[in-house]
C-alpha positions in Angstrom: 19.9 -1.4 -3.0 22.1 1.7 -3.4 25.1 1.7 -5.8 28.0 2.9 -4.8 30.4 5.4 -6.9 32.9 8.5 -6.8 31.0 11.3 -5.8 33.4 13.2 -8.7 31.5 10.8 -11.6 30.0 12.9 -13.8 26.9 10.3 -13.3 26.7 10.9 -9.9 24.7 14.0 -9.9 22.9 13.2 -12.7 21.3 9.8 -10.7 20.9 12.0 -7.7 18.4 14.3 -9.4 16.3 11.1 -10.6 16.6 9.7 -7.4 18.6 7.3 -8.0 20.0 5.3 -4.5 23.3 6.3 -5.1 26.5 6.5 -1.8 29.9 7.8 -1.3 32.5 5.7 -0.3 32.5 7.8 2.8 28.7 7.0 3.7 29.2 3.5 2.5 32.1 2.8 5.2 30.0 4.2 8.2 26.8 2.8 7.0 25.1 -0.2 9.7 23.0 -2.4 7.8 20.2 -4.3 9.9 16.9 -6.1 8.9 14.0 -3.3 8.2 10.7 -4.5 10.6 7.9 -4.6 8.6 4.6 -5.2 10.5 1.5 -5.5 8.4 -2.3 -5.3 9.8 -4.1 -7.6 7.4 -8.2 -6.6 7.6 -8.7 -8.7 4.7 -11.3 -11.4 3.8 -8.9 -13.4 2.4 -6.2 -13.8 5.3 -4.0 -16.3 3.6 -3.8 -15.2 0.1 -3.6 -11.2 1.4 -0.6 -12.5 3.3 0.9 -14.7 -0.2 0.7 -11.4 -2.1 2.0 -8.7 0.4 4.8 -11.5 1.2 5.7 -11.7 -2.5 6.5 -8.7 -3.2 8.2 -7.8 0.1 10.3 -10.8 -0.4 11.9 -9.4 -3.5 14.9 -7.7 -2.8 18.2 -8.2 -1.3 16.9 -6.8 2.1 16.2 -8.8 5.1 12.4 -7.9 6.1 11.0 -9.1 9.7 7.7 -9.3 9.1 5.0 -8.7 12.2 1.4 -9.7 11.5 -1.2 -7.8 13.5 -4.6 -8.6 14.3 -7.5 -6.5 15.9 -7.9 -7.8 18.9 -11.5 -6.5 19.2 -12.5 -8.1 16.2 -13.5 -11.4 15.8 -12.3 -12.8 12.6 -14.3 -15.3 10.4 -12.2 -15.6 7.7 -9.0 -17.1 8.8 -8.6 -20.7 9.3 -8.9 -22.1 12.6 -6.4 -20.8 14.4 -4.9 -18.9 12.1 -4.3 -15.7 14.2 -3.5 -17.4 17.3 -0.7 -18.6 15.9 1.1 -16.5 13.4 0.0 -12.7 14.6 0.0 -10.8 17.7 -2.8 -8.1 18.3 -2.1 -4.5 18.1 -2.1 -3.9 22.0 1.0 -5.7 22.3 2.7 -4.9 19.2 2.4 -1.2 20.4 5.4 -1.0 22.6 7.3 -1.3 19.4 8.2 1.1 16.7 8.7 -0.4 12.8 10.5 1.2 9.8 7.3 -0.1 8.0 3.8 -0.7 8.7 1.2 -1.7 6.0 -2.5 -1.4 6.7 -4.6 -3.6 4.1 -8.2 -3.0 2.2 -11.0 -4.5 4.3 -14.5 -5.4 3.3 -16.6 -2.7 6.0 -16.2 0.1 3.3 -20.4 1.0 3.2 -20.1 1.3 6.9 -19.3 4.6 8.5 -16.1 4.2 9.9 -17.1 4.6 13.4 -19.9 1.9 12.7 -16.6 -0.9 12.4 -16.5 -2.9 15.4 -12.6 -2.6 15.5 -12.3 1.0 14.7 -10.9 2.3 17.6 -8.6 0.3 17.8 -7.1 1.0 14.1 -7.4 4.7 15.2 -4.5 3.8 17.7 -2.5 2.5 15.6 -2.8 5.2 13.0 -2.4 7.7 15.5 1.0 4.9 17.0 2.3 4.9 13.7 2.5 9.1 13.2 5.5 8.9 15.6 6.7 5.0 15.9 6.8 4.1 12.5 9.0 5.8 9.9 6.3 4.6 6.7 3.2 3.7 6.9 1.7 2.4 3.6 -2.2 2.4 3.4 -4.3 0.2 0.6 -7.8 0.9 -0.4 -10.4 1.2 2.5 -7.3 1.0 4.3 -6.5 4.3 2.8 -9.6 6.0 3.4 -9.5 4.9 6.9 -6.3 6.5 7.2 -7.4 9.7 5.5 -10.1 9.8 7.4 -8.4 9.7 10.8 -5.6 12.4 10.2 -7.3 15.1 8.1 -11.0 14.3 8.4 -11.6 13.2 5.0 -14.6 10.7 4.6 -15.9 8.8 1.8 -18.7 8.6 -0.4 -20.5 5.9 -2.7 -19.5 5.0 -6.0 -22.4 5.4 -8.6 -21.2 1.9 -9.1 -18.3 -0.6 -8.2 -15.0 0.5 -9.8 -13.6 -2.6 -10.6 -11.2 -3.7 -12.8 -7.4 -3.0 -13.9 -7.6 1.3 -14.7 -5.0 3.1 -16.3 -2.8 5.4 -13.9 -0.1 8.6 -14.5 2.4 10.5 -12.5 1.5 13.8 -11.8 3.9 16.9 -13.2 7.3 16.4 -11.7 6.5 13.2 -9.8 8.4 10.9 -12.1 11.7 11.0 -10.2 10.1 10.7 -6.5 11.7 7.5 -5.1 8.7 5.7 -4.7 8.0 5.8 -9.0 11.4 5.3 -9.9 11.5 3.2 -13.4 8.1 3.7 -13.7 6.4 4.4 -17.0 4.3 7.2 -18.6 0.9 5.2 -17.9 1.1 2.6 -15.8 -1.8 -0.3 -14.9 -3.3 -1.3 -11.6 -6.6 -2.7 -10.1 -9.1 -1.2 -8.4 -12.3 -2.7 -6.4 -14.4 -0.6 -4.3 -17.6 0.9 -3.7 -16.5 4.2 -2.3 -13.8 6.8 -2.6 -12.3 9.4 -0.6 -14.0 13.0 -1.2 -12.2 14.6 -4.4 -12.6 17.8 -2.9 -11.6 17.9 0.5 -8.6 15.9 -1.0 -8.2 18.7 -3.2 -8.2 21.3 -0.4 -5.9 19.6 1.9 -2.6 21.2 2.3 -0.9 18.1 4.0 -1.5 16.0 0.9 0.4 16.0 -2.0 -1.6 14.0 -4.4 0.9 11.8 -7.1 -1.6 10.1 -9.2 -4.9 10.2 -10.1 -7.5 10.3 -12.7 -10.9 11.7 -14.0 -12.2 8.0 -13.6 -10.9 6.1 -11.2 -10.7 9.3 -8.7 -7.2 9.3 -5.9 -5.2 6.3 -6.7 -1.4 7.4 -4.8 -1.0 10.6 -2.5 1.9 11.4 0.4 2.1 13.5 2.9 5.4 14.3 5.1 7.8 13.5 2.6 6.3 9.7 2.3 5.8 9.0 5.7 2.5 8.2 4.8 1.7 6.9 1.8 -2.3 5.9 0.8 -3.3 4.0 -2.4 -6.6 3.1 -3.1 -5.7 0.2 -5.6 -4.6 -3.0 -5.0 -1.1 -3.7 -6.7 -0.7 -6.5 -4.3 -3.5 -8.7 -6.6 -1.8 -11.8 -7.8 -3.5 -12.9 -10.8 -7.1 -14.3 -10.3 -8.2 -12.4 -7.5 -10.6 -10.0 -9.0 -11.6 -13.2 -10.6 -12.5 -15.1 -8.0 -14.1 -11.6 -6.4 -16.0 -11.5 -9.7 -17.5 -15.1 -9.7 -18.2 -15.2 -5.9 -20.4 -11.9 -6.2 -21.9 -13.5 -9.1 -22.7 -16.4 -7.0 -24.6 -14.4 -4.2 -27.0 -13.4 -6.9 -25.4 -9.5 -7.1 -25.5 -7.4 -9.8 -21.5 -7.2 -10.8 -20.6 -6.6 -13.8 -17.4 -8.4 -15.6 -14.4 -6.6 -14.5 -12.9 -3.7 -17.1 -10.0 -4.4 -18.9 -9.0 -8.1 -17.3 -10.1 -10.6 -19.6 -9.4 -10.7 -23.0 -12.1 -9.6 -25.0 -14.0 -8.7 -21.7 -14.7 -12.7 -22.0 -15.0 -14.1 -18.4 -14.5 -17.4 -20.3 -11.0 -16.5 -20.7 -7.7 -16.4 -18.6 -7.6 -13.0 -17.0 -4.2 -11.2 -18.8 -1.8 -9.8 -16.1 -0.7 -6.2 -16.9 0.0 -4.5 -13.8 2.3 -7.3 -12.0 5.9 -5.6 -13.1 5.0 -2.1 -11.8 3.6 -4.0 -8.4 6.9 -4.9 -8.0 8.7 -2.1 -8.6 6.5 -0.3 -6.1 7.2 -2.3 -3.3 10.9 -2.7 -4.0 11.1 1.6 -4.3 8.9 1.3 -0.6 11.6 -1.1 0.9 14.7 1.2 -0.5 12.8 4.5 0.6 12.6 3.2 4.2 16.2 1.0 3.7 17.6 4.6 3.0 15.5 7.2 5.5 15.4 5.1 9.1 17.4 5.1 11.4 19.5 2.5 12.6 18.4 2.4 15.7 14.6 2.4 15.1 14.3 4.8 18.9 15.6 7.5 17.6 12.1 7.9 15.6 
């Protein structure tokens, strides 16, 4: 949430130039405050628990979130439970009248298929082609991301030598540490990643629209924006509560695949261990900058988008 100060405080500027939320008294006494509407298309495996982690971090902070679940209605789901769908989300076709202040499009385990090979892809097309123009952010995660760099600047994917999997150290680029959306964050910064593919380096490299915030020699793209962070793709998975590369670990392990332990997760590299959390503050942090980014940039009256 903003603070609000004289404009004359010698802190005033300075917090502006970091970014800082920061109001007048003027701006504060014509401000209308309404719940942000946040709808989220989970592709997930793991319906429930995808839903348990987004919610958890979108629940904490002093705004009021409506949150909209939307399901593929081409696709036929056969990880949710009974039910499941029916009940709690609506499908894209008639949450498309609509326009959000946030939209988050998950990970989803189709990432060795060509995109056009998904059975539901056109239908996550029109919604990344709805949210250019009905939604004021749209957040991408993992294939998620790739879909969505795939779809408005033709960048594809390719395979991974092998999985990247683990919790991988990340930076800002130059100048990036006062964007809104890194606020508070520090110099290096962890976060997990588990995927098979990544987006081409180059054509990310030669794409004008991008601006690319983090990234490194190992893990390839993890955070770009485009349009001022309108659009923001990340190919990790900050949303991970504690044991879920675990239990991604032991069930591949299970199916007789050759996995190998995730880097830098259990202590000692021990999968005998407890897994030690390192990336759960700066999870936060990111969501709660997302929230205040939109909070500050929509407008009240969401058809004015």
């Amino acid at each position: 949430m903003p603070i609000r100060i004289p404009k004359a405080l010698p802190a005033f500027d300075a917090l502006v130039k970091e970014n800082v939320f920061v109001m007048t008294a003027d701006r504060a006494a014509h401000q209308d405050i309404r719940p942000l509407e946040v709808a989220i298309v989970n592709l997930m495996p793991t319906t429930v628990d995808t839903e348990i982690q987004l919610l958890r971090l979108l629940g904490n902070t002093p705004l009021q979130v409506n949150i909209t679940l939307l399901s593929m209605g081409s696709h036929t789901s056969k990880n949710a439970p009974p039910g499941h769908l029916e009940k709690f989300y609506v499908t894209s076709k008639k949450a498309m009248h609509r326009r959000f202040d946030g939209l988050i499009i998950t990970g989803a385990p189709v990432e060795t298929l060509t995109f056009e090979d998904v059975d539901y892809w056109d239908e996550l097309a029109q919604v990344i082609d709805y949210s250019a123009v009905h939604v004021f952010s749209t957040l991408h995660i993992c294939w998620g991301t790739q879909a969505g760099l795939y779809r408005r600047y033709g960048i594809g994917k390719v395979p991974l030598e092998k999985k990247l999997f683990g919790i991988f150290p990340h930076g800002l680029s130059e100048g990036e540490r006062h964007t809104s959306l890194f606020r508070g964050f520090d110099d290096e910064f962890l976060a997990p990643q588990s995927r098979h593919t990544e987006s081409d380096r180059r054509a990310l490299k030669n794409c004008g629209a991008l601006r690319v915030v983090s990234e490194t020699e190992e893990t390839g793209l993890f955070i770009a924006i485009a349009r001022n962070c309108r659009e923001i793709y990340v190919t990790g998975h900050l949303e991970y509560d504690p044991l879920t590369l675990d239990r991604e670990y032991r069930r591949d392990l299970n199916k007789g695949l050759n996995i190998d332990v995730p880097r830098n997760y259990y202590p000692g590299g021990d999968p005998a261990q407890d897994p030690l959390v390192r990336w759960r503050a700066h999870a936060h942090l990111f969501f709660s900058n997302w929230l205040n980014f939109v909070y500050q940039g929509t407008p009240y009256d969401l058809g004015e988008l």
